[in-house]
C-alpha positions as CSV (number, residue, x, y, z in Angstrom):
1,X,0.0,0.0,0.0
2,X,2.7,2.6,1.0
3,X,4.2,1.8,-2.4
4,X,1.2,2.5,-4.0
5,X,1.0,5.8,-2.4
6,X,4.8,6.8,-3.1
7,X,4.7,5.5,-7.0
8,X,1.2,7.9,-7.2
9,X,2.7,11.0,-5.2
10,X,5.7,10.3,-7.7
11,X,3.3,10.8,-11.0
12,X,1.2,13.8,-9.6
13,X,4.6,15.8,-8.0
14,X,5.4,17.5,-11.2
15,X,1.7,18.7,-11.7
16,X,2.0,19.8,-8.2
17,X,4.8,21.6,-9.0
18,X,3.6,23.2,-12.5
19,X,0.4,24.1,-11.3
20,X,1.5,27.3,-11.3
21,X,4.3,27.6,-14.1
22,X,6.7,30.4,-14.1
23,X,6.0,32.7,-17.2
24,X,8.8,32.1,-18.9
25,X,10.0,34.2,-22.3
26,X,9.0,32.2,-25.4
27,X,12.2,31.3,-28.0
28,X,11.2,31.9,-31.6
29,X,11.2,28.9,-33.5
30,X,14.2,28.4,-35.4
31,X,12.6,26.4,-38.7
32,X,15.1,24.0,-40.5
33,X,15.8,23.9,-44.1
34,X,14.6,21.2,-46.6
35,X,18.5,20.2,-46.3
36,X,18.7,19.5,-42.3
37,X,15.5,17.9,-42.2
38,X,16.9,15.3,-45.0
39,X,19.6,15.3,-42.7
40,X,17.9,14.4,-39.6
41,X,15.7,12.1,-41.6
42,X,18.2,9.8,-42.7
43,X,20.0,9.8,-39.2
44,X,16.4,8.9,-37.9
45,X,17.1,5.6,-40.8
46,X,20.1,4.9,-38.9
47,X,19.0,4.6,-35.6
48,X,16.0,2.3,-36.5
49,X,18.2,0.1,-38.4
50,X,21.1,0.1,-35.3
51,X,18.4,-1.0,-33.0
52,X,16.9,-3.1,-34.6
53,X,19.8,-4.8,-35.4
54,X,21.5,-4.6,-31.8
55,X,19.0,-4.4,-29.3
56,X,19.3,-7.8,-27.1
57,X,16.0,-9.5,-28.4
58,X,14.1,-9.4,-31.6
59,X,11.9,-6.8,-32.3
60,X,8.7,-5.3,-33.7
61,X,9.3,-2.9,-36.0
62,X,5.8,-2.1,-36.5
63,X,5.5,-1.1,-32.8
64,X,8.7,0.4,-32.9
65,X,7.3,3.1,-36.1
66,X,4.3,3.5,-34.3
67,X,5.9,4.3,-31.2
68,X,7.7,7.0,-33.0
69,X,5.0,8.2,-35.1
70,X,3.0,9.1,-31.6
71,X,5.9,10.9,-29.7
72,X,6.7,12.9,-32.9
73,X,2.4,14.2,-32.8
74,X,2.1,13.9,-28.7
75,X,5.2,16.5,-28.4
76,X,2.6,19.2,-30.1
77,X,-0.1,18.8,-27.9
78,X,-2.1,16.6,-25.5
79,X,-4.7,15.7,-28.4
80,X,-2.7,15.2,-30.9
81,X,-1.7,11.7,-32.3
82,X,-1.0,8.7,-34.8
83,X,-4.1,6.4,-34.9
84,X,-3.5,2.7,-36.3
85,X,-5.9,0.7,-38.6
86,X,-7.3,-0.3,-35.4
87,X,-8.0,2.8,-33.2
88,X,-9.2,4.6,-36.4
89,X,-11.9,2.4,-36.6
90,X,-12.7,2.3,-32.7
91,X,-12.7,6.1,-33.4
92,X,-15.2,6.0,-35.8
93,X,-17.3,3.6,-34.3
94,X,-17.2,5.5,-30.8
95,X,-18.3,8.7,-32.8
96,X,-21.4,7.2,-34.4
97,X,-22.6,6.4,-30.5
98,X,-21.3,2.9,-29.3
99,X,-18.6,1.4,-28.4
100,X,-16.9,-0.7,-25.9
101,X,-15.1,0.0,-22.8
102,X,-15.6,1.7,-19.8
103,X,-17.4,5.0,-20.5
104,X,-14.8,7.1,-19.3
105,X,-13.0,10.2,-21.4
106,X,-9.4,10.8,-21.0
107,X,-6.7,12.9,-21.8
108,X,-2.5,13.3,-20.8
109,X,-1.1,15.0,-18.4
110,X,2.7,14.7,-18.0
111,X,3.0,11.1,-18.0
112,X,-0.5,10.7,-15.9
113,X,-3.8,9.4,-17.4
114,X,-6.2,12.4,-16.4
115,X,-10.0,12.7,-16.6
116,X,-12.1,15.2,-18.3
117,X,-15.5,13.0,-17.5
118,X,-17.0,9.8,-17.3
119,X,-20.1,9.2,-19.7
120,X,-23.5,8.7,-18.0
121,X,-24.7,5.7,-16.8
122,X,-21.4,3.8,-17.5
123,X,-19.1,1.4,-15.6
124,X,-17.3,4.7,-14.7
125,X,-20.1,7.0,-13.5
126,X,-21.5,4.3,-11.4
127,X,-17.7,3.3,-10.3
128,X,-17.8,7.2,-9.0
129,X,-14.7,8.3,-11.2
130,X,-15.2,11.9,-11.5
131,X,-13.7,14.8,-13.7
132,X,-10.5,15.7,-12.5
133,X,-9.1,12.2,-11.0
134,X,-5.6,10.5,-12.4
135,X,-5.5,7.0,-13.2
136,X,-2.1,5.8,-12.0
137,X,-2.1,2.3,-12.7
138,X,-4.0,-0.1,-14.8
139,X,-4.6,-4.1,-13.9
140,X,-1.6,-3.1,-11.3
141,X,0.7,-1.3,-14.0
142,X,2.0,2.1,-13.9
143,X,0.5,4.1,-16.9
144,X,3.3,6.9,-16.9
145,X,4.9,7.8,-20.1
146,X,2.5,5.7,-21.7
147,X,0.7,6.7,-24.7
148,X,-3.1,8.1,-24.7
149,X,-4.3,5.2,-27.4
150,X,-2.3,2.6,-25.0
151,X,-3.8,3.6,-21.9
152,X,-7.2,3.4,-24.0
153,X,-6.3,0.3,-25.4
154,X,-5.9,-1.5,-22.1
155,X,-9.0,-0.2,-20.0
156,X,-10.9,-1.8,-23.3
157,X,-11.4,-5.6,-23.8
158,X,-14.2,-8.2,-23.8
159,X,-17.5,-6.7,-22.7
160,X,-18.2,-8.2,-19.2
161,X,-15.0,-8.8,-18.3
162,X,-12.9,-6.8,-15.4
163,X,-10.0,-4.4,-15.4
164,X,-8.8,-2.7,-12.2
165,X,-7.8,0.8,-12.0
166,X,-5.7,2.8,-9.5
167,X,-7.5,6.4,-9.2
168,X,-6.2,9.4,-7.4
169,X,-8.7,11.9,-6.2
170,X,-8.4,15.9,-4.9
171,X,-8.0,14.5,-1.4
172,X,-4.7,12.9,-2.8
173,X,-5.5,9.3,-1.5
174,X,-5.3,6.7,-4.2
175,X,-8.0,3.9,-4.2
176,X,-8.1,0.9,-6.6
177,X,-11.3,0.3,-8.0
178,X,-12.8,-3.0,-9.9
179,X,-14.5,-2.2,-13.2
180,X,-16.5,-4.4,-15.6
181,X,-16.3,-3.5,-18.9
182,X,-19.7,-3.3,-21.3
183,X,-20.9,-2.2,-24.3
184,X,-20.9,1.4,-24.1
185,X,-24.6,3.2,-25.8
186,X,-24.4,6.6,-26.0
187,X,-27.5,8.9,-26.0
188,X,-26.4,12.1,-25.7
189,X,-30.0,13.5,-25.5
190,X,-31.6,13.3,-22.3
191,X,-34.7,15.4,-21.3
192,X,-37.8,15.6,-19.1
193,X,-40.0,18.2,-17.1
194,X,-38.8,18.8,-13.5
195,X,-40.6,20.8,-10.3
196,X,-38.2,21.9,-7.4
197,X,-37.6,19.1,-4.5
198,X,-40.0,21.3,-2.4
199,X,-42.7,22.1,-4.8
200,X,-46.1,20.6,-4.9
201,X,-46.8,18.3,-7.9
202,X,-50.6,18.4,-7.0
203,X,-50.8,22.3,-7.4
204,X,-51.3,23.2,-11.0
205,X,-49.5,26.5,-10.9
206,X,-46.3,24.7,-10.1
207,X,-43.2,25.8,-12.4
208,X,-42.4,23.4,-14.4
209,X,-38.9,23.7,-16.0
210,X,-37.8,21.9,-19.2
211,X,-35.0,19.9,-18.6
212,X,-32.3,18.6,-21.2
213,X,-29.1,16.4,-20.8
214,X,-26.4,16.5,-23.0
215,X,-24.0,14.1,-22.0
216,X,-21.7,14.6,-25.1
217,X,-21.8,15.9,-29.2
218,X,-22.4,13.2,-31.6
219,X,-23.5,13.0,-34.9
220,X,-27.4,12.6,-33.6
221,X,-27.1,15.1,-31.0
222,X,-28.7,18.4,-32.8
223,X,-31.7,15.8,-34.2
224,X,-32.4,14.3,-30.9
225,X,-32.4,17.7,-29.5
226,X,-34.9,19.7,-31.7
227,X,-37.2,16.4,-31.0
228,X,-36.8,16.5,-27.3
229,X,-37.4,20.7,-27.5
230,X,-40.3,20.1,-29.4
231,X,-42.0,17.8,-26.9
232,X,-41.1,20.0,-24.3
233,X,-42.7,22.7,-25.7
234,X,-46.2,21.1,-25.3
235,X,-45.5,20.6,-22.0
236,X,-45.8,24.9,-21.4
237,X,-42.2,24.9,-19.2
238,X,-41.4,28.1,-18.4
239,X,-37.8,27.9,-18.9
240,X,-34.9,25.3,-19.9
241,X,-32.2,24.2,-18.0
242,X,-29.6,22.7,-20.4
243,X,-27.1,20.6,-18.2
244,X,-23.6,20.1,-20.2
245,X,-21.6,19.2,-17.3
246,X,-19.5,16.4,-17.2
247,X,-20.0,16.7,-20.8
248,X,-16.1,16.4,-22.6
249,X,-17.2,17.4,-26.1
250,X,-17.6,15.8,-29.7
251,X,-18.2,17.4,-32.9
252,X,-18.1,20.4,-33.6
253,X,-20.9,20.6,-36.0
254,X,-22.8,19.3,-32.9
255,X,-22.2,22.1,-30.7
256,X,-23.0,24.7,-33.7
257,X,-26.3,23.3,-34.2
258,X,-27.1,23.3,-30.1
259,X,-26.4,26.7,-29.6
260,X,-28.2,27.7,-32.8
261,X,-31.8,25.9,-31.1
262,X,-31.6,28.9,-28.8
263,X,-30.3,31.6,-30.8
264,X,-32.0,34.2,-33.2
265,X,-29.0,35.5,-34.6
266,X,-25.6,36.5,-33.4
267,X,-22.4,34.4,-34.0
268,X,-21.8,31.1,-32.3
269,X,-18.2,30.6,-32.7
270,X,-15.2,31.3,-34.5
271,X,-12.0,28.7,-35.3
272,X,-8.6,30.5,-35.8
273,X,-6.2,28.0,-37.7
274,X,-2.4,28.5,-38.2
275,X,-2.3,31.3,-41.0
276,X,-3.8,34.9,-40.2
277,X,-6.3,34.5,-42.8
278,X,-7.8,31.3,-41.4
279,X,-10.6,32.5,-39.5
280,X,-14.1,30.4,-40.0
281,X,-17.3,32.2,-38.2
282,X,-20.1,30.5,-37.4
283,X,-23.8,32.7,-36.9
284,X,-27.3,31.6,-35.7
285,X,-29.7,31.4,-38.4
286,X,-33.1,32.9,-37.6
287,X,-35.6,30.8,-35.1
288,X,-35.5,30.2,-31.7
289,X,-37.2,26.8,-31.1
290,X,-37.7,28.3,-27.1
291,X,-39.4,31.6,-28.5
292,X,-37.2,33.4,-25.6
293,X,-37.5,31.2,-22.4
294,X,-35.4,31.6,-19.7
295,X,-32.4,29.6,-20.3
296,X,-29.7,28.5,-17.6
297,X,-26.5,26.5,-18.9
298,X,-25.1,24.2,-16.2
299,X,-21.3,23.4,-16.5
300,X,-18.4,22.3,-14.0
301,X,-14.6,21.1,-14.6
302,X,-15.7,18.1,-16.6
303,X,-17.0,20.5,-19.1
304,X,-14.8,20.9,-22.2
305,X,-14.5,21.8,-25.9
306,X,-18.0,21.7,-27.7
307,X,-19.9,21.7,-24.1
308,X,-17.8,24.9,-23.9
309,X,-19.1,26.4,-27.0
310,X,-22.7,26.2,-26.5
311,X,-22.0,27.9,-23.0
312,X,-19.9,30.7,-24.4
313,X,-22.3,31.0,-27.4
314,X,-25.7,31.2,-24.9
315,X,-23.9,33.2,-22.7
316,X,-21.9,35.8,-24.9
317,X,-25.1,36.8,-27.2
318,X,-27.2,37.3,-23.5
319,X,-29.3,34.3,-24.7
320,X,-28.5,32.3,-21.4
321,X,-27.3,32.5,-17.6
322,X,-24.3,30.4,-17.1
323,X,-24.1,28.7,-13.5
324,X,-21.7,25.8,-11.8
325,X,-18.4,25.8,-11.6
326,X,-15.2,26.7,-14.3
327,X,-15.1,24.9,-17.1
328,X,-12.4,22.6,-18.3
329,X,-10.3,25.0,-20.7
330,X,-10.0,22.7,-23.8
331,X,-10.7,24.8,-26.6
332,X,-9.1,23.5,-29.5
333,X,-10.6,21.9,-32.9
334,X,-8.7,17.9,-33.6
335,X,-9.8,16.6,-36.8
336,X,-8.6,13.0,-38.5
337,X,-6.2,13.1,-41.6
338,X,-6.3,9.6,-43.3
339,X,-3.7,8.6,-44.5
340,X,-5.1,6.4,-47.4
341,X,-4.6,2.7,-45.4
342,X,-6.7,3.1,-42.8
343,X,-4.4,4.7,-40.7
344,X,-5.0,8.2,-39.9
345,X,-3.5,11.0,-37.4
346,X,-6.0,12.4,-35.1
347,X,-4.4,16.7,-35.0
348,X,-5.3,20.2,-33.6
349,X,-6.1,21.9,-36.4
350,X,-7.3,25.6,-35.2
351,X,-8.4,27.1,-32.2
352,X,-11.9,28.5,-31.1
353,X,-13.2,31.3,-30.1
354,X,-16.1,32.4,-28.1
355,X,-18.2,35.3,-30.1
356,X,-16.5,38.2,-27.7
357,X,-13.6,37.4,-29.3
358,X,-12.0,35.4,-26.0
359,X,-10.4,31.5,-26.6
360,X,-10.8,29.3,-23.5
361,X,-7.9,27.7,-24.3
362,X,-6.5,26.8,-20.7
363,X,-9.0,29.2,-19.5
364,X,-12.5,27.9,-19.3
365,X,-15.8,29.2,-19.1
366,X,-16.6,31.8,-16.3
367,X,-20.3,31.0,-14.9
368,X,-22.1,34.5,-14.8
369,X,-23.1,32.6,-10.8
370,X,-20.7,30.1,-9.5
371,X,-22.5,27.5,-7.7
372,X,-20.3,25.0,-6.1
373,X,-22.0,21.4,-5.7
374,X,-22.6,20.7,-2.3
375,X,-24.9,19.0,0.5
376,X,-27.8,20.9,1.7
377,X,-28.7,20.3,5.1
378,X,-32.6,21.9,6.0
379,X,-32.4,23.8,9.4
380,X,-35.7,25.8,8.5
381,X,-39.3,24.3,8.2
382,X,-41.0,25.3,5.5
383,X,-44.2,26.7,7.3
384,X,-43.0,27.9,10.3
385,X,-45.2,26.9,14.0
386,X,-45.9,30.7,14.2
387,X,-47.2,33.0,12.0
388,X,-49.8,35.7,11.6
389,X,-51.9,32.7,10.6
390,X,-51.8,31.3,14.3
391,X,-53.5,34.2,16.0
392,X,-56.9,33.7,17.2
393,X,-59.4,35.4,15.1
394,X,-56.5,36.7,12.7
395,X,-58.1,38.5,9.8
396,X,-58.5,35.2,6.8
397,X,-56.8,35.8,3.1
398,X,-59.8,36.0,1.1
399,X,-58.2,34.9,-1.7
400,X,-56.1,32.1,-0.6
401,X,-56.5,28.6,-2.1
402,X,-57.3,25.5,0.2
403,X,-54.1,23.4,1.2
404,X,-55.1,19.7,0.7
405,X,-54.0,17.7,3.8
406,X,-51.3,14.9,3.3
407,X,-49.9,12.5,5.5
408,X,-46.7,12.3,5.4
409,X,-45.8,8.5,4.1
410,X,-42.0,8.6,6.2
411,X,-41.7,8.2,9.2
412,X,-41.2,11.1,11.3
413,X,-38.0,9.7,12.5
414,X,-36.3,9.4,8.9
415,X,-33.1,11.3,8.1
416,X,-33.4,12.3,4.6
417,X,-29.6,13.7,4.7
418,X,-28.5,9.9,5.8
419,X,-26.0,8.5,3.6
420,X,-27.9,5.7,1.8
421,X,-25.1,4.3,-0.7
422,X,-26.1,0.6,-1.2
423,X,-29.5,1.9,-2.4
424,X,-30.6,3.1,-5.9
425,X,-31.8,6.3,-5.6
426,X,-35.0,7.5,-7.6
427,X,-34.9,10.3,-10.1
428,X,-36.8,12.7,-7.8
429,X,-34.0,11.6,-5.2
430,X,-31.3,12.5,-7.0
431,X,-32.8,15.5,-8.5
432,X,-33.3,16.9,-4.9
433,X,-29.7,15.9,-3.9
434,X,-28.3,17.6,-7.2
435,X,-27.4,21.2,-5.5
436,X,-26.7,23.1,-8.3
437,X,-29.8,21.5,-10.6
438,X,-32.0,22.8,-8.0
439,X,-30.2,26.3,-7.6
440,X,-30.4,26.2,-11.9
441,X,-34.1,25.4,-11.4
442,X,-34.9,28.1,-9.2
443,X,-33.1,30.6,-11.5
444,X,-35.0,29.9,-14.2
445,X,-38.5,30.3,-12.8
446,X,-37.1,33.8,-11.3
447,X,-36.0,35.1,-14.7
448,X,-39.5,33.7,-16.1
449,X,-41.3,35.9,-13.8
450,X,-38.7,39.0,-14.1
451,X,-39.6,38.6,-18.1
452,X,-43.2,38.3,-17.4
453,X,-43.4,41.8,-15.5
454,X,-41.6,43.1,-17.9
455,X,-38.6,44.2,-15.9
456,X,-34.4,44.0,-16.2
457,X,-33.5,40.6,-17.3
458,X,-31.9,38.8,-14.8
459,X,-29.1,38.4,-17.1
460,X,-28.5,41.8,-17.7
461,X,-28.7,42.8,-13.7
462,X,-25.7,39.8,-13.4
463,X,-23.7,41.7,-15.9
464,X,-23.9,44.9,-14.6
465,X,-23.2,43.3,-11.0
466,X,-19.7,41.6,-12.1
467,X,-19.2,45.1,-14.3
């Protein structure tokens, strides 16, 4: 155990001690000619052929190409890299909405494995892996200085059998968790009507607030959300709340077509490539499908790239209140250059920009409220045992509606802040645990009634408060 705990303080020390690098002067590149790459070329011939004629057993040159291939991309960025016959097609097939494996999104981070999210309702959401933790060790073996694909590579296998991964969390403490790999169906589109934990269901004046998951950007995600909008429409929610977090990203095309749903007009995004010419902007085309609801864009560190988009889009153009926490900072644009035998290299191509001009790159999303998720514990009733209402003879509301009388079907001895873990919890459940759904909620239904008298929008009196 105590080496466990060494080797994992070993990986995460130089993170610890970058996190908050020196700004150093940037050297101008010093570009070599057609001759010294020739050059450099040829001595890379060399040392292939040496080794592979030296080194102590016989070797794979195929590995050996491939391992070079990768270094050469990964030294340009985290995302950047050579993709084999193989992982091009587990690309592919991940990007049309299943695959297998864990359900769990990754990326490098000096020699560590770290994690932007898992995807809902996979072997790593309900293993309780959560954005921000490092995997240190895989089936017992250290992952630094591996690759990205061969970390991937061995947390996939047969559906339904195990793997075991060593994860470090904020608190520092590395546990080892037991995961069983399964076929892994994404729907990025989740959506339903919601009420507030407290609110009465029975009561038809309740609130009700349109709710929409988007767990990640694939190549149904704009269809399946138009269908869910529309439904939810004929439900007369007063508002949306659009919940991206956790959410690492996909297409980009995806993320365009979201943030158009809500917008009238303005520009969505912009992608900045190499050459000071190669500037692509995006703009809404005309028709809100919300005809001007209140909308409120949930996001926290497992937020990146297109999730990051919609947010900066909704929240630039005063179309939505961003609340939760920072976002993840990934905002670069990969796309996949075959190379014509089913090989390809998966590269940053551009970077992008939100529509003031800004690039989250390494930055993230600011929420116009940061709401931090947390445990609520009630102190307060909600009808208090005294109240005008409790004086004799006390003058009656002439207008106020009858309060049905329910019995209360717990018992009055129940803790609902008791930790229950070995029990599924119900939707409602979780909905009322979920702090910053709740706060998201209750935002919504104030800027509804703001809009329907008329008044400031709620959006505008944040901006002029953080001014």
């Amino acid at each position: 155990m105590l080496k466990n705990v060494l080797v994992s303080l070993a990986l995460l020390l130089p993170m610890v001690v970058d996190a908050a690098p020196k700004k150093e002067k940037e050297e101008p590149i010093e570009h070599l000619t057609d001759e010294q790459i020739y050059e450099n070329l040829k001595k890379f011939a060399l040392i292939f052929e040496t080794a592979r004629e030296n080194f102590v057993d016989e070797v794979d040159e195929k590995k050996m190409l491939e391992a070079a291939m990768n270094g050469m991309l990964a030294e340009l960025d985290p995302h950047s890299s050579y993709l084999s016959a193989e992982d091009f097609k587990e690309f592919s097939e991940k990007s049309h909405g299943e695959f297998g494996g864990l359900g769990i999104q990754i990326t490098s981070d000096k020699g560590a494995v770290l994690v932007i999210s898992p995807i809902d309702d996979t072997p790593a959401d309900k293993a309780g892996i959560k954005a921000g933790d490092y995997i240190t060790h895989i089936d017992g073996e250290q992952v630094f200085d591996l690759t990205l694909n061969q970390a991937v590579k061995k947390m996939k296998g047969r559906p339904g059998t195990k793997v075991k991964l060593t994860v470090v969390s904020d608190d520092g403490e590395p546990k080892t968790l037991t995961l069983k790999r399964d076929i892994i169906k994404v729907k990025s589109i989740k959506f339903s009507e919601k009420m507030l934990a407290d609110a009465d269901p029975d009561d038809k004046e309740t609130p009700k607030i349109g709710y929409v998951r988007i767990s990640d950007f694939g190549a149904t995600t704009a269809r399946d959300l138009k269908d869910a909008l529309e439904k939810l429409e004929k439900k007369n929610v007063v508002g949306y709340v659009v919940d991206v977090r956790n959410n690492p990203g996909g297409y980009l095309t995806a993320a365009i077509d979201v943030s158009d749903a809500f917008l009238d007009s303005g520009e969505i995004v912009s992608t900045r490539g190499k050459a000071a010419y190669d500037i692509d902007r995006v703009f809404a085309t005309p028709g809100d499908m919300v005809n001007g609801k209140p909308v409120v864009v949930l996001i926290n560190h497992g937020s990146a790239s297109a999730s990051e988009i919609v947010a900066g889009a909704l929240q630039d153009n005063g179309r939505g209140l961003v609340m939760g926490s920072q976002s993840f900072g990934k905002g670069s644009v990969q796309q996949q250059k075959p190379l014509g035998d089913g090989t390809a290299i998966h590269i940053t191509i551009a970077r992008y920009y939100t529509p003031s001009g800004n690039s989250i790159q390494n930055e993230g999303i600011t929420p116009d409220i940061e709401v931090l998720q947390s445990k609520v514990e009630v102190l307060e009733k909600k009808e208090g045992m005294f109240s005008e209402a409790s004086f004799k003879n006390s003058l009656k509301n002439d207008k106020a509606k009858k309060k049905k009388n329910k019995k209360s079907e717990k018992n009055d001895n129940d803790d609902d802040d008791e930790e229950t873990p070995f029990i599924e919890l119900t939707d409602e459940e979780k909905d009322a645990r979920d702090y910053q759904l709740q706060r998201a909620m209750e935002m919504v239904i104030a800027m509804e009634k703001m809009q329907s008298r008329g008044v400031l929008k709620p959006i505008d009196a944040i901006k002029e408060i953080n001014k």
